[in-house]
C-alpha angles and dihedrals in degrees: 000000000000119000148190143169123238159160109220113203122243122263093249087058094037073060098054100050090042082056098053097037092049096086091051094037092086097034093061108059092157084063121080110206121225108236122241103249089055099058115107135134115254112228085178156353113227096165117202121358128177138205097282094046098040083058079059101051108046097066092045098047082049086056107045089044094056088059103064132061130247111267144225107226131161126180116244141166133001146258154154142246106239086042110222088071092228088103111024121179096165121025107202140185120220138238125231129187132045094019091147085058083043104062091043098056083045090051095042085050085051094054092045088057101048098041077059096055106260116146114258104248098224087185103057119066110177114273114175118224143095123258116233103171146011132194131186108214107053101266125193106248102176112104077050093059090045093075099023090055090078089062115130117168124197122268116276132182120230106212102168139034117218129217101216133190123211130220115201113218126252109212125051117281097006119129120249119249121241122199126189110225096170139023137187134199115236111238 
């Protein structure tokens, strides 16, 4: 199974960035829009797992989550991976708020992961956003971040934190599929 770690925005906040994103939406074609029900912030990126190593995990991910406190957290600004926006691959909204806690819970995630056996990814360090759009020839965002930039989305509180497994999808510029298979309440 592939799996990741991750917060997934309430419904009210999901809103309130449809909202903002629904004038540009049209206007990018070259863009392809992640769905709603696919945003989420990834804490981390734990790849396949099978049976042996997922016994392992659970315990460890419990554990690591009930450390740490619930967060206020709001989406805010944009962004793009690369990040001078001439050459987009990936457009992004940031998040703003208890990034310290943030990190940590991110971190704790991480070493859950590899105490369990997942490969160290040497080539992720934790970035947090939300990823709104992805494109796979390098596109120039930037007249988009100008006014998305300005973004600044109310205050929400992440109570929970989410294993999801991802589906990969099986025709040519679909969207994978994420499932939640275990979730765990924020001290």
């Amino acid at each position: 199974m592939r799996l990741f770690v991750a917060l997934v925005p309430p419904p009210e906040i999901l809103d309130e960035l449809e909202e903002a994103l629904a004038p540009y939406r049209d206007d990018w074609a070259d863009l392809r829009w992640v769905r709603r029900e696919l945003i989420h912030v990834t804490l981390s990126f734990l790849g396949d797992v099978d049976d042996a190593m997922m016994e392992r995990l659970l315990p460890r991910l419990e554990r690591a989550v009930a450390r740490h406190d619930r967060l206020a957290l709001s989406l805010a600004g944009a962004g793009a991976f690369p990040s001078s926006g001439a050459h987009a691959r990936v457009l992004w909204v940031g998040l703003f708020g208890d990034r310290r806690g943030l990190a940590r819970l991110a971190a704790s995630a991480t070493a859950a992961g590899r105490r369990a056996g997942t490969p160290p990814d040497k080539h992720r360090t934790f970035r947090p956003h939300v990823t709104l759009a992805r494109c796979r020839n390098p596109v120039d965002v930037r007249p988009l971040l100008e006014p998305l930039q300005s973004f600044a989305g109310s205050t929400w509180i992440a109570e929970s934190v989410h294993l999801m497994r991802s589906h990969l999808p099986t025709k040519v510029n679909t969207q994978p599929e994420y499932e939640s298979i275990k979730t765990w309440t924020l001290g």
